[in-house]
C-alpha positions as CSV (number, residue, x, y, z in Angstrom):
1,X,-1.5,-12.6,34.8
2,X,-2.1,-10.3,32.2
3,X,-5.4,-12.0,31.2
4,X,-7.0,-12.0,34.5
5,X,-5.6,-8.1,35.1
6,X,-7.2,-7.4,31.3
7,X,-10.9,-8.7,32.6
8,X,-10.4,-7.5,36.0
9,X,-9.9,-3.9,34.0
10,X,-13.1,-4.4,32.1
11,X,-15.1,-5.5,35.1
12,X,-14.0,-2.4,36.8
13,X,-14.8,-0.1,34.4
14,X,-18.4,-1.6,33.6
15,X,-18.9,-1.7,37.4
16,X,-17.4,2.0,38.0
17,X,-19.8,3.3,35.1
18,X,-23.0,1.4,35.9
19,X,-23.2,2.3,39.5
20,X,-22.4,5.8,38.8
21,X,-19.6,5.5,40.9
22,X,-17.8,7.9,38.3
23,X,-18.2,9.6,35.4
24,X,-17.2,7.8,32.1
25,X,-14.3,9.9,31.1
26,X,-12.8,9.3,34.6
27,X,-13.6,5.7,34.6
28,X,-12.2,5.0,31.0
29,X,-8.7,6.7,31.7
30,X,-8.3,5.5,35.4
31,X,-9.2,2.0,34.8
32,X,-6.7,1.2,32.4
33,X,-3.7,3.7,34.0
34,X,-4.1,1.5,37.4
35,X,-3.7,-2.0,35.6
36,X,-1.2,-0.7,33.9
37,X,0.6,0.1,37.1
38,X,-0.3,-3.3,38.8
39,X,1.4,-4.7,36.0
40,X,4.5,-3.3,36.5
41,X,4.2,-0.8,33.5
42,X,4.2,2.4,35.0
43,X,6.9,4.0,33.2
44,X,5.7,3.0,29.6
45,X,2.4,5.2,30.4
46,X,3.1,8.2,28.5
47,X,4.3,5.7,25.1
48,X,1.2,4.0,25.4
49,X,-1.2,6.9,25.9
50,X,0.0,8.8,23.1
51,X,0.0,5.6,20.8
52,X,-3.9,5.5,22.4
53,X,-4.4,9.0,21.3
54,X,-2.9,8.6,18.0
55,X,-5.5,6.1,16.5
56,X,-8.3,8.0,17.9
57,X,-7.6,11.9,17.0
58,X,-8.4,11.7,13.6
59,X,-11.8,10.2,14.8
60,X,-12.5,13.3,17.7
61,X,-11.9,15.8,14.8
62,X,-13.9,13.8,12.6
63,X,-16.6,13.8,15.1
64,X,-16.5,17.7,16.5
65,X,-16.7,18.5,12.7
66,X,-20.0,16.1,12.1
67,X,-21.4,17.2,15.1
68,X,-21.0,20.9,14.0
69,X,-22.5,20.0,10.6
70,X,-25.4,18.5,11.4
71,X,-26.2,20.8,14.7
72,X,-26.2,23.7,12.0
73,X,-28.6,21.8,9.9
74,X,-31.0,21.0,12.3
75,X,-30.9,24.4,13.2
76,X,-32.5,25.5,10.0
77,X,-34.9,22.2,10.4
78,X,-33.6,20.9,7.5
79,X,-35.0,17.4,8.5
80,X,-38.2,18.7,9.6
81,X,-39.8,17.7,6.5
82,X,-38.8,13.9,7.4
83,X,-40.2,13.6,10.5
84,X,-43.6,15.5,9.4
85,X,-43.7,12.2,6.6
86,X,-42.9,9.5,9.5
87,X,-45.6,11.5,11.7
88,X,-48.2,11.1,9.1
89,X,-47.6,7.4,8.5
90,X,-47.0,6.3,12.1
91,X,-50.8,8.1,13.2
92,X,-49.1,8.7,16.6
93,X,-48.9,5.0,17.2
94,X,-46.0,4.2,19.5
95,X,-45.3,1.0,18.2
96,X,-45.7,1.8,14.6
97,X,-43.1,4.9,15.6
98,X,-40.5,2.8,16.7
99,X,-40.7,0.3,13.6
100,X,-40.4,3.1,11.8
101,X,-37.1,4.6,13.5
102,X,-36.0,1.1,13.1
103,X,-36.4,0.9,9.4
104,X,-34.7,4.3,8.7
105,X,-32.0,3.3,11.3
106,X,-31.2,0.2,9.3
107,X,-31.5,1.8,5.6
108,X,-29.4,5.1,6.9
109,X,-27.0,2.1,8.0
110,X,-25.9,1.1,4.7
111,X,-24.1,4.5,4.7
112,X,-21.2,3.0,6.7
113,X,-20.9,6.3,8.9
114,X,-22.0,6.0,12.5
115,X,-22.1,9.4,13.2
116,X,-24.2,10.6,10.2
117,X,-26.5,7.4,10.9
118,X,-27.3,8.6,14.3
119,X,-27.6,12.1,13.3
120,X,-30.2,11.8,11.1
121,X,-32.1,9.2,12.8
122,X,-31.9,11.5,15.8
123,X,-32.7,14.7,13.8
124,X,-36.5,12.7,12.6
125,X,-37.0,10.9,16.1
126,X,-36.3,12.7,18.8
127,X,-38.9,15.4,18.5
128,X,-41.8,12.7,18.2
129,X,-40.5,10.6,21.4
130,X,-40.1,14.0,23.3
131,X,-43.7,15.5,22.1
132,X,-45.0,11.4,23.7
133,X,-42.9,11.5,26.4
134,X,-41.2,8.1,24.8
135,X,-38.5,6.5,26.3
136,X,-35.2,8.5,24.0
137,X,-32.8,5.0,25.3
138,X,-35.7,3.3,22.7
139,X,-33.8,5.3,20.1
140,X,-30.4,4.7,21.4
141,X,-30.5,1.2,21.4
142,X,-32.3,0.5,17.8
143,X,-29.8,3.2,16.1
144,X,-26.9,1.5,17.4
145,X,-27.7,-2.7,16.8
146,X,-28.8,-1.5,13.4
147,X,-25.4,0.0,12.5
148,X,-24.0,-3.0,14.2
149,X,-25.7,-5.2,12.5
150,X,-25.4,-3.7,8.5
151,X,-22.1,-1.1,8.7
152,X,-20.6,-4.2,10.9
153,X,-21.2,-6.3,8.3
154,X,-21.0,-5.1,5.0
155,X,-17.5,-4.9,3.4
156,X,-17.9,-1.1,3.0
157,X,-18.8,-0.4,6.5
158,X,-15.5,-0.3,8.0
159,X,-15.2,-2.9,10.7
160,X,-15.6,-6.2,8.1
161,X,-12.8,-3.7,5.4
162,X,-10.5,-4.2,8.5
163,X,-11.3,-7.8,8.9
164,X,-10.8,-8.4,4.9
165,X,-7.9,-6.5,4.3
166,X,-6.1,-8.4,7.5
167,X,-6.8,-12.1,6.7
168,X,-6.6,-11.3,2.8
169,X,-9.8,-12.2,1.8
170,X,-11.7,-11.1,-1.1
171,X,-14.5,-8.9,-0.5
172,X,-17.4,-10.9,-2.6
173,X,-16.7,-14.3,-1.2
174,X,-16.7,-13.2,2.8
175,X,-20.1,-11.2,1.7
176,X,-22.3,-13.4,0.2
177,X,-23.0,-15.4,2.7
178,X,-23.5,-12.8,5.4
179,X,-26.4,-11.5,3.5
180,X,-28.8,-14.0,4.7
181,X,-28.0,-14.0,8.6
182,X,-28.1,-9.8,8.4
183,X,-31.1,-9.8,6.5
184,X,-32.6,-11.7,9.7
185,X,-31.0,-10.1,11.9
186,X,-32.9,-6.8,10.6
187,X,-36.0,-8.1,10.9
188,X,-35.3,-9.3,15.3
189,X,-34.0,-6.0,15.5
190,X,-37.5,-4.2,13.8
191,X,-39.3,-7.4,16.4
192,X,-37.5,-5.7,19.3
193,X,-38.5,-2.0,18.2
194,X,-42.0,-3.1,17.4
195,X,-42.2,-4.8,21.0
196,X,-40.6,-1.9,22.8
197,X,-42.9,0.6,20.7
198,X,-45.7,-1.4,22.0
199,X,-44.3,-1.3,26.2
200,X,-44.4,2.4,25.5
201,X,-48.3,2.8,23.9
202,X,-48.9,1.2,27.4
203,X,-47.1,3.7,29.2
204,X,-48.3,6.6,27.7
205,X,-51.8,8.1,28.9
206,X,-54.4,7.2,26.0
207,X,-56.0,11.1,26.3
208,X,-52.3,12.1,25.8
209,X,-52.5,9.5,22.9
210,X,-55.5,10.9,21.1
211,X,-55.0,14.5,21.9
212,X,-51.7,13.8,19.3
213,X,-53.4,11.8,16.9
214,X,-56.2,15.1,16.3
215,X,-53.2,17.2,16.3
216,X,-51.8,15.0,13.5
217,X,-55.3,14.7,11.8
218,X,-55.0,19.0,12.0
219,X,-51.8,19.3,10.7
220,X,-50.9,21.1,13.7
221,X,-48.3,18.5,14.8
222,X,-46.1,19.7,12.2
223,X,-43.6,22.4,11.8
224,X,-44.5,24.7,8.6
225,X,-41.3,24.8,7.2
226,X,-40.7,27.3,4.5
227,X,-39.1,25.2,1.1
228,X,-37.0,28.5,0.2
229,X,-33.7,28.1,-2.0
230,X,-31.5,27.4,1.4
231,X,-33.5,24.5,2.0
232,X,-32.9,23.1,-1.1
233,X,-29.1,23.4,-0.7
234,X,-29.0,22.4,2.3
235,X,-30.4,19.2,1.0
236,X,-28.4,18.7,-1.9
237,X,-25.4,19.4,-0.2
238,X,-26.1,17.0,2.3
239,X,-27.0,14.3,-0.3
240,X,-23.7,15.1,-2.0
241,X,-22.0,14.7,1.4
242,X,-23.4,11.3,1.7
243,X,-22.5,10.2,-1.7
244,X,-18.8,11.4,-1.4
245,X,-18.7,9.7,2.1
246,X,-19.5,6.2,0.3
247,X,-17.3,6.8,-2.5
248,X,-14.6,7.5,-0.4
249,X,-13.6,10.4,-2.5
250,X,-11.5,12.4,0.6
251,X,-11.0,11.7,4.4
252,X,-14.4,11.7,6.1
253,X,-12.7,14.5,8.0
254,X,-11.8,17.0,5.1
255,X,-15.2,16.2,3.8
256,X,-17.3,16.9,6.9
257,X,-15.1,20.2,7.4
258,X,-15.4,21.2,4.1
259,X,-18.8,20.7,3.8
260,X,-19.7,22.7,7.3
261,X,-17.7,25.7,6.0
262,X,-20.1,26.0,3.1
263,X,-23.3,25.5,4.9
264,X,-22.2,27.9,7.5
265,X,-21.7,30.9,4.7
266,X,-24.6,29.8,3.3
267,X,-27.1,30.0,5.9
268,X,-25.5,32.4,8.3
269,X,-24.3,35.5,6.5
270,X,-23.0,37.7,10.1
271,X,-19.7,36.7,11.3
272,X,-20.9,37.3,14.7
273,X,-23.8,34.9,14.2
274,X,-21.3,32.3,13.0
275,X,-19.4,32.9,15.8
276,X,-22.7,32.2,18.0
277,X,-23.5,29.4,16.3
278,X,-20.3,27.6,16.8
279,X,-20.8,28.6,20.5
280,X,-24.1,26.7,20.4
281,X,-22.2,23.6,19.4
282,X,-19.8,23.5,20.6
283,X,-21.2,22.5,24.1
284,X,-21.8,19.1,21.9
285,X,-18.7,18.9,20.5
286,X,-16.4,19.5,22.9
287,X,-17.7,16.7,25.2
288,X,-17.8,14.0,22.2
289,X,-14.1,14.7,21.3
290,X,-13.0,14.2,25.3
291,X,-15.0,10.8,25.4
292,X,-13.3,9.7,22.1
293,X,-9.7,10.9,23.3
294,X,-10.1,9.0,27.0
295,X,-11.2,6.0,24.8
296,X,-8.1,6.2,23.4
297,X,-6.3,6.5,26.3
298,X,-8.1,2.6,27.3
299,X,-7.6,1.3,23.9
300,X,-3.9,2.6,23.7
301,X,-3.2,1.1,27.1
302,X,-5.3,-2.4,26.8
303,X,-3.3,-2.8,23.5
304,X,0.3,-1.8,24.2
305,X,0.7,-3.7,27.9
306,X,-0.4,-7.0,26.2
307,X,-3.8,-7.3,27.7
308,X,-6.2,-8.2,25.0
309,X,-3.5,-10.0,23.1
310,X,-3.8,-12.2,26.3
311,X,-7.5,-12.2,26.8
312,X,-7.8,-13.4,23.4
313,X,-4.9,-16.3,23.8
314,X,-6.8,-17.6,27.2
315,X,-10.1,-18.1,25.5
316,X,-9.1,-19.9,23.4
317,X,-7.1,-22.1,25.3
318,X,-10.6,-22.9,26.4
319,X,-11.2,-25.3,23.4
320,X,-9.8,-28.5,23.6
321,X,-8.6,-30.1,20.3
322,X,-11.6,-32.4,20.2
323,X,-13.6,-29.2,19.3
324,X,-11.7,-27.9,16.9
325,X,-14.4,-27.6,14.2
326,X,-16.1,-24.8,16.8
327,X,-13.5,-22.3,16.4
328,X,-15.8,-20.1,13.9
329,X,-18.6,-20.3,16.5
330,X,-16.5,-20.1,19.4
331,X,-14.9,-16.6,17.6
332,X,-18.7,-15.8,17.1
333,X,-19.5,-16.0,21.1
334,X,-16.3,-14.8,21.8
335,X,-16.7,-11.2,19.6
336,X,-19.3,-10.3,21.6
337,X,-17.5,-9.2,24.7
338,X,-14.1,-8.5,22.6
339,X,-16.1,-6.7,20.1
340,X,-17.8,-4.1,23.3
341,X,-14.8,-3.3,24.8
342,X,-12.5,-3.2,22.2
343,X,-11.7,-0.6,19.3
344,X,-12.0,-2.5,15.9
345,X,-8.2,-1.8,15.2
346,X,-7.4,-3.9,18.1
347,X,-9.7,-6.0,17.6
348,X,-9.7,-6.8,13.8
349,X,-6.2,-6.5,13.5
350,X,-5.0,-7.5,16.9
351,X,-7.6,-10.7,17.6
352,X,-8.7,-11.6,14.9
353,X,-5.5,-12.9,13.0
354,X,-4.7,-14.9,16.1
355,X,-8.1,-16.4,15.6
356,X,-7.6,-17.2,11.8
357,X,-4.3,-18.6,12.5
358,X,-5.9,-20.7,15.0
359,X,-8.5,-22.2,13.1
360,X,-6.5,-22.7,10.2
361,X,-4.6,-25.4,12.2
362,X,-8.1,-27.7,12.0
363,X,-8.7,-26.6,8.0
364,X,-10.9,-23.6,8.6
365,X,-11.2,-21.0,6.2
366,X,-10.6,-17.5,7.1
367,X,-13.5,-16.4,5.6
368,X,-15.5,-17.9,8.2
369,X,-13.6,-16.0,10.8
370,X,-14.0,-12.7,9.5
371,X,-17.9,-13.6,9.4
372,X,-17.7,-14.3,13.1
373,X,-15.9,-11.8,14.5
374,X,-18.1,-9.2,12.8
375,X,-21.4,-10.2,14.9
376,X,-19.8,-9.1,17.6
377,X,-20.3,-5.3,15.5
378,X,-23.8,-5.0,17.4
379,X,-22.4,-5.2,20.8
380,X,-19.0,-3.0,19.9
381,X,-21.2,-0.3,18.9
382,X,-22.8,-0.3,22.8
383,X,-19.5,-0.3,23.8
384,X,-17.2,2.5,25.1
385,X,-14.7,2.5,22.4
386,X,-16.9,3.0,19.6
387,X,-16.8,6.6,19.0
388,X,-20.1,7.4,17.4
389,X,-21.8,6.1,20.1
390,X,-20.8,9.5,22.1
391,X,-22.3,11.7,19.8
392,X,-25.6,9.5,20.3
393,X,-25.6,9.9,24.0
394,X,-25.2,13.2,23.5
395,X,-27.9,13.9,21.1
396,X,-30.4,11.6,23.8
397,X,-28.9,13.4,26.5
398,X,-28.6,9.8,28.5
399,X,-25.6,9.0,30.6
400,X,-23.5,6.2,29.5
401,X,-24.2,3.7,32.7
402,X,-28.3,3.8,31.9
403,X,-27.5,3.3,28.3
404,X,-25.8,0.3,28.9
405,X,-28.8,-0.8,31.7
406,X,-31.3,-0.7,29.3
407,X,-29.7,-1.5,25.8
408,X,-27.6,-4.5,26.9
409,X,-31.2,-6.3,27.7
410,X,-31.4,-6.3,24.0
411,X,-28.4,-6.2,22.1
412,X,-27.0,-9.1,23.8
413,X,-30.2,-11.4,22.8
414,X,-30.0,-10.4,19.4
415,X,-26.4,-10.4,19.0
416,X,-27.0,-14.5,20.2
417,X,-29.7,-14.2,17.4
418,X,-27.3,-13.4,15.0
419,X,-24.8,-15.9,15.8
420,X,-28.1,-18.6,15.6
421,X,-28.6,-17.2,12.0
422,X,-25.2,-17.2,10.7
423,X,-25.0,-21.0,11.9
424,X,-28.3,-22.1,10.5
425,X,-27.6,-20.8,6.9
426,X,-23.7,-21.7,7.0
427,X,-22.4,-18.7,6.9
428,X,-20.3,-20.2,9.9
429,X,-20.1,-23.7,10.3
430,X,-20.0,-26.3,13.1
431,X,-19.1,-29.0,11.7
């Protein structure tokens, strides 16, 4: 019962969102409050929400914080410089424009931070695509199956740290092997960009084309951007941001808020200006953390009636004891959906054991597990319970229903990719 309500939940809400039938912060708390009631658990709501909105408000501030950081540095351009480099070496070529997003999506990846990933891929993108007339979803989509694809993956990242420090597993051995299939994986994802950069050099209007390519022969496609002492701090402190983020030296919260204080004395000296430019930002902020609260809400509920913990023990009833040597690839296929819908603290900690146990009944090891449940990272960062990926509608300006229109095309075929790759080079096995 509690299976088939859990997908009938998930149905709704992809339904509700795609068709625009409502928004996604009404369709992400409604969905899950109406199951919930069907399932006779009414009167636990307000336990279950708050549990929800416990996990998730370190996130929101996390986020409102981030987003107020790196609003205030693009307003003093400090990434200007990068995109006037990625101009230059792209010619105002579409296609070689998206391979390049692509690259600097995958490399700003390794970070482990979705929200400063997206930002600064964002911050060097978005003016080119808007000055073409390029499709902004192009960006969307590449930004989030790169994260998916290396944070998801790499021990650091945060969604395979959860997986490792649940099953017990050390970090080097459940790593090696995962380098080969991501490495591939890389390169579909800089395919996919380089096809849908070339779809768009047929879209645009070749005068349009070539009027940009003499502005970029000129110079005059650039910004001048003075290289004044702010500049230079506002670099290094952002570099020095980055660094603490990967070390782990604070809360990514204290950090971020830390950091923002000091760029904002440094760069605006009026209070009142301050003020203003929090006012700015706020209409950025303030929408992300609402999203990431209501996603809480779903998560909190999903979690605490027994849903996914249900969905999870129906698949794989699926798989008859014959097949027991498929559980690592039948986790694989199955992380996919799991993996969109879910927040990785359900997920890795609420799934993925039952998985592990599972397979340990036909002599698996654990270690293939944890590989397997973190290709389904790609598809979890198109999903509505990743966090970051508000801030990136935001920053597009795309509505979450469209999004998922256009990106699932691709994230779901290379996603499958992934799960092809990690067979072929054993990272799971089969046999």
């Amino acid at each position: 019962m509690l299976a088939v309500l859990g997908f009938a939940t998930l149905g709704s809400f992809m339904l509700l969102v795609m068709r625009k039938y409502l928004s996604a912060f009404t369709a992400i708390m409604l969905t899950p409050i109406a199951a919930a009631v069907v399932a006779g658990k009414g009167t636990k709501l307000g336990d279950m929400i708050i549990n929800g909105l416990d996990t998730v408000a370190p996130t929101a501030a996390l986020l409102m914080f981030a987003v107020l950081y790196f609003g205030l540095m693009m307003e003093v351009k400090l990434f200007d410089p990068i995109s006037a480099v990625i101009i230059r070496a792209s010619k105002g070529d579409p296609a070689r424009i998206c391979v390049g997003m692509a690259v600097l999506s995958l490399l700003v990846a390794l970070d482990g931070d979705g929200t400063t990933s997206y930002m600064i891929v964002c911050s060097a993108f978005l003016p080119i695509y808007r000055r073409l007339g390029m499709n902004p979803l192009i960006i969307a989509t590449v930004a989030a199956m790169a994260l998916g694809a290396i944070s998801g993956t790499t021990p650091w990242g945060g969604a395979s740290t959860r997986g490792i420090s649940a099953l017990h597993l050390n970090a080097t051995e459940y790593f090696v092997h995962m380098i080969g299939p991501m490495a591939l994986t890389s390169l579909a994802i800089i395919a996919v960009s380089y096809w849908l950069g070339l779809r768009e050099r047929r879209k645009i209007d070749q005068e349009k084309l070539d009027a940009y390519k003499l502005e970029i022969a000129s110079g005059e496609a650039f910004q001048k951007v003075e290289a004044n002492w702010r500049m230079w701090f506002n670099a290094a402190l952002t570099v020095l941001l980055l660094v603490l983020l990967v070390l782990e030296v604070a809360d990514l919260v204290v950090l971020f808020m830390v950091a923002f204080v000091i760029a904002l004395i440094v760069n605006i000296r009026q209070i009142d200006d301050q003020q203003e430019l929090i006012k700015r930002q706020a209409s950025n902020a303030v929408p992300v953390m609402m999203l990431v609260l209501a996603a809480g809400v779903f998560t909190g509920i999903m979690s605490d009636a027994g849903m996914i913990k249900a969905m999870a023990n129906a698949a794989l009833q699926v798989i008859p004891d014959s097949m027991g040597n498929l559980v690592p690839l039948f986790t694989a296929v199955l992380a996919l959906p799991l993996g969109f819908f879910m927040s990785n603290d359900a997920y890795w900690f609420g799934v993925v054991p039952v998985l592990a146990q599972s397979a340990a009944h036909y002599g698996i090891d654990a270690n293939e597990v944890a590989r397997a449940g973190a290709i389904g990272q790609i598809l979890h960062m198109m999903g509505p319970t990743s966090a970051p990926l508000w801030v990136l509608l935001g920053l597009v300006k795309a509505e979450l229903g469209d999004f998922h229109k256009f990106a699932l095309r691709w994230g779901v075929p290379v996603s499958l990719a992934y799960v092809a790759f990690a067979v072929g080079t054993g990272a799971i096995g089969v046999v």
